[in-house]
C-alpha positions as CSV (number, residue, x, y, z in Angstrom):
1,X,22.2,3.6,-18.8
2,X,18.4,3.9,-18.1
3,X,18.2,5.5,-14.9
4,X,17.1,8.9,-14.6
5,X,15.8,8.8,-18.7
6,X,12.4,10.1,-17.6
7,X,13.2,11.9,-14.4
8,X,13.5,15.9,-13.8
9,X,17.2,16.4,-12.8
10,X,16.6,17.7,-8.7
11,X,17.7,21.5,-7.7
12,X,20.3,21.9,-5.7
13,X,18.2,21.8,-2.7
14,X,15.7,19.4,-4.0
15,X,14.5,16.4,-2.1
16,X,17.7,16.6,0.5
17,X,17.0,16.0,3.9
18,X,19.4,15.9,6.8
19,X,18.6,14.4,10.7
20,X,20.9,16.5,11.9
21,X,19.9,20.1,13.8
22,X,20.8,23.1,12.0
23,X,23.1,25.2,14.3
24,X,21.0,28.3,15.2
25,X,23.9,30.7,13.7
26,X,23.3,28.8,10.3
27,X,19.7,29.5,9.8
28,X,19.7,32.9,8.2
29,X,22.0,32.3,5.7
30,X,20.6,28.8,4.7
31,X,17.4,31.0,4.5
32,X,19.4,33.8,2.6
33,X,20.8,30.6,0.5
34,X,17.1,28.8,0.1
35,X,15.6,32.4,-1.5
36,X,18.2,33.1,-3.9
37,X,18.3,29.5,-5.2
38,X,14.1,29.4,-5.7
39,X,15.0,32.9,-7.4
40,X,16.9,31.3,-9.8
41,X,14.5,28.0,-10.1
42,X,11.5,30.5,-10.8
43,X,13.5,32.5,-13.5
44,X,14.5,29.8,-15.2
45,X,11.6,27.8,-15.0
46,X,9.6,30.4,-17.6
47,X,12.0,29.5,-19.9
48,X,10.5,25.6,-19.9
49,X,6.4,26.2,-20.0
50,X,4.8,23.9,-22.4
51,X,4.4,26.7,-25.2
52,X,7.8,28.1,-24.5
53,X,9.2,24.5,-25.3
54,X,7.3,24.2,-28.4
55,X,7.9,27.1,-29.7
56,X,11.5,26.1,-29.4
57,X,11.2,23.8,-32.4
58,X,10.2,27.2,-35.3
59,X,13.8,26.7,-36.4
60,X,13.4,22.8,-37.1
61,X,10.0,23.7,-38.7
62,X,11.7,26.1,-41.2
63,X,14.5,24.4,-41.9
64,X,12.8,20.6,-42.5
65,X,10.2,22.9,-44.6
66,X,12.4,24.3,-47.2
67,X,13.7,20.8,-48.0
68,X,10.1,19.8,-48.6
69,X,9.7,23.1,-50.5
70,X,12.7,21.9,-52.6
71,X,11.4,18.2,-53.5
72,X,12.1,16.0,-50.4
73,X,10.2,13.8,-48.2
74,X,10.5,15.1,-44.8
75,X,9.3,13.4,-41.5
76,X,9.8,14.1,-37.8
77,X,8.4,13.4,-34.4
78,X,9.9,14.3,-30.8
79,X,8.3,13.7,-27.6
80,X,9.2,14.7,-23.9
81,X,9.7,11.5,-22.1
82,X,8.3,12.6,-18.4
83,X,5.0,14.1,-19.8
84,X,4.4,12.3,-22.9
85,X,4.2,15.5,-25.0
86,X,4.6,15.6,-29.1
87,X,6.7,18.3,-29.2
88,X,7.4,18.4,-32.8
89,X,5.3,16.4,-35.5
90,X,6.1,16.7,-39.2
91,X,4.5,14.5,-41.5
92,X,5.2,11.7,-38.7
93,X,2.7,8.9,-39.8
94,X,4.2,8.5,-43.5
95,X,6.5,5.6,-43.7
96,X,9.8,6.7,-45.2
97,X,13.1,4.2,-45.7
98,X,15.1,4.5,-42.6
99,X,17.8,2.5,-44.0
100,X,20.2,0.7,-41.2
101,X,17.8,2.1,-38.7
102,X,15.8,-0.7,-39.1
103,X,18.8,-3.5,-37.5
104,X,17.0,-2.2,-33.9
105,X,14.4,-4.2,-34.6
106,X,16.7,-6.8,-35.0
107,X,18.6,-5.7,-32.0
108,X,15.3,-5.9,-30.5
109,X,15.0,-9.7,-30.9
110,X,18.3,-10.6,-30.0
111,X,18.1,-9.2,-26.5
112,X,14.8,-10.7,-26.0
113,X,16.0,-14.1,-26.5
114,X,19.1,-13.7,-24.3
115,X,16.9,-12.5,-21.7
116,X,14.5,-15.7,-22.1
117,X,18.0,-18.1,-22.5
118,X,17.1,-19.6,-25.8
119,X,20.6,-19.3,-26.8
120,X,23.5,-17.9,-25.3
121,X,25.4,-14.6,-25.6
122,X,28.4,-16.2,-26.3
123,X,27.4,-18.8,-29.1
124,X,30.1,-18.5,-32.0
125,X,28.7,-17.7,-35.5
126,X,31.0,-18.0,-38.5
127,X,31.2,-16.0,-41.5
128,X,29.5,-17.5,-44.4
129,X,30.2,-16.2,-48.3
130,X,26.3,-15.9,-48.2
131,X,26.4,-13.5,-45.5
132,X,29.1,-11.4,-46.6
133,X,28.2,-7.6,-47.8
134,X,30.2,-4.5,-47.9
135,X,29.6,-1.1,-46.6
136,X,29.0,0.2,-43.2
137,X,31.3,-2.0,-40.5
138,X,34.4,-3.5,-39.2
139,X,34.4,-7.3,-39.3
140,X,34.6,-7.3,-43.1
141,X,38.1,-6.0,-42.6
142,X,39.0,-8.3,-39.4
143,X,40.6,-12.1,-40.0
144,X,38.6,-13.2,-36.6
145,X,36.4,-16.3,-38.9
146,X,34.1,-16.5,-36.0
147,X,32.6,-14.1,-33.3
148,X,30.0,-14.4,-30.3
149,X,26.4,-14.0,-30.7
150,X,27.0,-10.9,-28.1
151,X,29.6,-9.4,-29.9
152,X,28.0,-9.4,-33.0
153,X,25.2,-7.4,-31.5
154,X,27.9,-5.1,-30.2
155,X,29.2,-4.7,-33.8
156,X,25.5,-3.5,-35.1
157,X,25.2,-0.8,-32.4
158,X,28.8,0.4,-32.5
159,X,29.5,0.4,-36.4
160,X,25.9,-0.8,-37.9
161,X,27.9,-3.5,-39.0
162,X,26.8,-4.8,-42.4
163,X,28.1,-8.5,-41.9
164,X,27.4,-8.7,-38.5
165,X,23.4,-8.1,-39.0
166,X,24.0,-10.7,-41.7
167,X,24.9,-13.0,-38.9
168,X,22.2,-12.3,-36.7
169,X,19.9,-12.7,-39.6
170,X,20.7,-15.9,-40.8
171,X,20.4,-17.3,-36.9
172,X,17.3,-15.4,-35.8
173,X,15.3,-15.1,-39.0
174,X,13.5,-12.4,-40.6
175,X,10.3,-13.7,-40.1
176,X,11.0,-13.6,-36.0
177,X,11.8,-10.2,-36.1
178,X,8.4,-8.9,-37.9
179,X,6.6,-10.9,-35.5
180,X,8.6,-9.2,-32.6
181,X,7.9,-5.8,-34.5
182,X,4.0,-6.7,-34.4
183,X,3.8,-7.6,-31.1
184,X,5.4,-3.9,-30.0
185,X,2.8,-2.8,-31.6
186,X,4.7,-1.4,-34.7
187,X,3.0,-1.2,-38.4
188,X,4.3,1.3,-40.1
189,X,7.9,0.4,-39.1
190,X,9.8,-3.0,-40.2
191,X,12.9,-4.7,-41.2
192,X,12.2,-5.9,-44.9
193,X,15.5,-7.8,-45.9
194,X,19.1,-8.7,-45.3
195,X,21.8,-6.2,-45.9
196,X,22.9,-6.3,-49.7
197,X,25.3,-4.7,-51.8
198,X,22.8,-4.6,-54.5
199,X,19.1,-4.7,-55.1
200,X,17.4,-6.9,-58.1
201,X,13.8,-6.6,-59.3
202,X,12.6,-9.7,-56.7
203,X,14.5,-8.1,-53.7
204,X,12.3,-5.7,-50.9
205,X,13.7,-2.2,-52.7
206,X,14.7,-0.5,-49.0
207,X,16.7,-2.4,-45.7
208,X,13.9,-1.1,-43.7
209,X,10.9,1.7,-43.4
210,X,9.2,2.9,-40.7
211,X,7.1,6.4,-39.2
212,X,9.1,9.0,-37.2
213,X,6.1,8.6,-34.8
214,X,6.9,5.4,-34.6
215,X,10.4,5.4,-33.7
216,X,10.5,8.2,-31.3
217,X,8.2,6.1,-29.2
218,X,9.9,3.2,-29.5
219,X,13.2,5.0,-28.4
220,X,11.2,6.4,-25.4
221,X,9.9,3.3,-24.7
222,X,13.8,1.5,-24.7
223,X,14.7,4.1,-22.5
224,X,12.1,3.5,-19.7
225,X,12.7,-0.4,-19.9
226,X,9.3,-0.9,-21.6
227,X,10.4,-3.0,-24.5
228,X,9.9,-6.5,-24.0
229,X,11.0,-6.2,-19.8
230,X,14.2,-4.1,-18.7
231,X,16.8,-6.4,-18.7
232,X,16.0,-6.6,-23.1
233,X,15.6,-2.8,-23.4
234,X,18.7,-1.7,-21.4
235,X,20.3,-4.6,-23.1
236,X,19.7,-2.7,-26.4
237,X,20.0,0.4,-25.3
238,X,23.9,-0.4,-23.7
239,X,25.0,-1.7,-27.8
240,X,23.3,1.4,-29.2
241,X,25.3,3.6,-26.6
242,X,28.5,2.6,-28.6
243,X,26.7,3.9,-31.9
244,X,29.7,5.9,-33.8
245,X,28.0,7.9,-36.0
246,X,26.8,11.5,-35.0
247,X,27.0,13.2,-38.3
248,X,23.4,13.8,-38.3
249,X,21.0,15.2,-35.6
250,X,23.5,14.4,-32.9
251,X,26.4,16.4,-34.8
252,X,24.5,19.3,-32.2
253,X,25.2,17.5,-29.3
254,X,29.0,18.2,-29.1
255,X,29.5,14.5,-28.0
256,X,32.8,12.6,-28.5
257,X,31.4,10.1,-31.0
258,X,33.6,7.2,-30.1
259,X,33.3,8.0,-26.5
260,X,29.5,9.0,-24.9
261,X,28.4,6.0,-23.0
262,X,28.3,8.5,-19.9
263,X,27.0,11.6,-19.6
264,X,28.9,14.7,-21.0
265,X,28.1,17.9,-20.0
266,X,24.9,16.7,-18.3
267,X,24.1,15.3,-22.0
268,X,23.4,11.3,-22.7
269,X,22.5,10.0,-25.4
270,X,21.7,6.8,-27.3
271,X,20.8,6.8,-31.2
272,X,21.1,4.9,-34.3
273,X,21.4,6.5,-38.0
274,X,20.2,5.2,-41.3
275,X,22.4,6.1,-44.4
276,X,21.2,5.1,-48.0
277,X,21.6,6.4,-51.6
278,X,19.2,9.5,-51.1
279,X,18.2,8.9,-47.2
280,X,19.4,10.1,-44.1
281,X,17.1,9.3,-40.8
282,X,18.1,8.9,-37.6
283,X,16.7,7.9,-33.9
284,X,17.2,8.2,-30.2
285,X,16.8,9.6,-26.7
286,X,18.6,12.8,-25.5
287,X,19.1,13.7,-21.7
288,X,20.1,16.7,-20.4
289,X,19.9,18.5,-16.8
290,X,16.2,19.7,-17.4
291,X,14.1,17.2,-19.3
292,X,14.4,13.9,-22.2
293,X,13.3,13.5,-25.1
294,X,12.9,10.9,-27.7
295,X,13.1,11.9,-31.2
296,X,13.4,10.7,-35.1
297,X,14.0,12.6,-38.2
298,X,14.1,11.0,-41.9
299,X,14.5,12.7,-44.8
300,X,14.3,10.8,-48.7
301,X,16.0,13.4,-51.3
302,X,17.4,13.3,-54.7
303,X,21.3,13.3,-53.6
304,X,22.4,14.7,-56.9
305,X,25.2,16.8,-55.4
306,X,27.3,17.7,-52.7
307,X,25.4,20.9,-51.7
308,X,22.0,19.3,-51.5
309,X,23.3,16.3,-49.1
310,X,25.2,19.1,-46.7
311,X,21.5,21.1,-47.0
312,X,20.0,17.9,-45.6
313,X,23.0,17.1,-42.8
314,X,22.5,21.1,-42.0
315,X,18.8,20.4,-41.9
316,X,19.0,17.6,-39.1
317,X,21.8,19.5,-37.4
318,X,19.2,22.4,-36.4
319,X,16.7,19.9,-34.9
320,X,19.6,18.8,-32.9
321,X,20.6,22.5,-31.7
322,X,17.0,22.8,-30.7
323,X,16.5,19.2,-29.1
324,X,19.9,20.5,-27.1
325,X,18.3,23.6,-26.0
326,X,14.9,22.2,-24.8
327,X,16.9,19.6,-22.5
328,X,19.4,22.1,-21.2
């Protein structure tokens, strides 16, 4: 899953080196071959300059804009994972909810301690009426009582699965996973609570919050094997490749959403969504034959009415047409 995140894809004739002698007869038209194909790589290349790229992102710009124009909090950061640029920053220090986004964190801390053995993958959890919450996920409708520590982390990628966080949660601990947050180097971004099917006055008012700046970087940073070690961040980065919803930024991407693990069109990617009364936020790395990005957008709206959710979906879908665009 990680390999080749943060590399250039290489030409045709790239870094391809026989032992063998050419055949004298061949030379002119590997030549004739070699000058067309550095036509096309010069050509094409204009089309990728630093400023060309950023000016990619006017249509992103113009679209998040109106929805601040029209009341909403809007946020977003992307960055180019082989040179490090901030190719698009909107308001991407404010901490916004990020709703189930947040369960990557817990994802996060769950890998880390497979990786160290301090318990095992396949360690049975059972449902517990304290646990049990409704919404997003499958095991709530499954009669399995019981399910492996690794399958439950394959539930949160796949389906954001409400009762398997649960799970997790009551065996790892909230307070482990803020400390794992801190130690990333995250302060703006966090895991506040279980999942719940309501909120009272003493309850933390959102799942989780966090800074677009934030988690583009920590989605670049999954996707080079920087979190924790390798083993932890491709780990997390295989559940989250089973993610199921692409109704937001990835709805660009033309993926088959039950079905991207591998590359599609020269296109990987690996994301996680956040859905909550009035929020919509989503994270992830995108690959494509020319570059990779990490990105994040979150948006906090009054969802009144139909029209003014599909404004927001239509919103994140154009900073996925772009994102598709720049790595293409």
């Amino acid at each position: 899953m990680l390999s080749g995140w943060t590399r250039a894809n290489a030409s045709p004739s790239g870094d391809v080196r026989r032992s063998s002698v050419v055949p004298r007869q061949q030379v002119t038209d590997l030549a004739k071959i070699r000058e067309r194909t550095d036509r096309v790589r010069v050509a094409r290349g204009g089309r990728h300059l630093s400023a060309a790229r950023e000016a990619k992102f006017g249509a992103s710009f113009s679209a998040l804009g109106k929805l601040a124009y029209d009341g909403a909090q809007v946020s977003a950061n992307v960055l180019d994972l082989q040179s490090g640029d901030t190719l698009l920053s909107i308001d991407d220090r404010i901490v916004l909810p990020t709703a189930s986004i947040g369960k990557v964190l817990l994802l996060i801390e769950v890998s880390a301690r497979l990786t160290g053995r301090d318990f095992s993958g396949y360690g049975i959890l059972d449902k517990t009426p304290r646990d049990l919450v409704g919404d997003s996920g499958v095991w709530q409708h499954m009669q399995a009582p019981a399910l492996p520590v690794a399958d439950l982390a394959t539930l949160v990628g796949a389906t954001s699965d409400n009762l398997a966080t649960n799970l997790l949660l009551s065996r790892i601990g909230l307070e482990a996973v803020r400390t794992r947050t801190e130690a990333l180097g995250l302060t703006r971004t966090a895991l506040l609570d279980v999942v719940r099917d309501t909120r009272g006055p003493d309850d933390a008012p959102q799942l989780s919050v966090g800074s677009t700046a934030e988690l583009s970087w920590l989605f670049g940073a999954l996707a080079r094997g920087e979190v924790v070690d390798p083993g932890t961040s491709q780990r997390v980065m295989g559940w989250l490749s089973l993610n199921c919803d692409l109704s937001m930024v990835a709805s660009a991407f033309g993926l088959d959403p039950l079905s991207h693990r591998l590359p599609d069109h020269h296109t990987l990617l690996v994301n996680k969504t956040g859905t909550d009364e009035g929020v919509r936020a989503e994270a992830g790395a995108l690959r494509g034959q020319r570059a990779a990005v990490s990105y994040s957008v979150s948006i906090q709206f009054d969802d009144d009415t139909l029209p003014t959710r599909l404004r927001v979906l239509d919103a994140m879908r154009t900073v996925g047409e772009e994102l598709l665009e720049y790595v293409h």
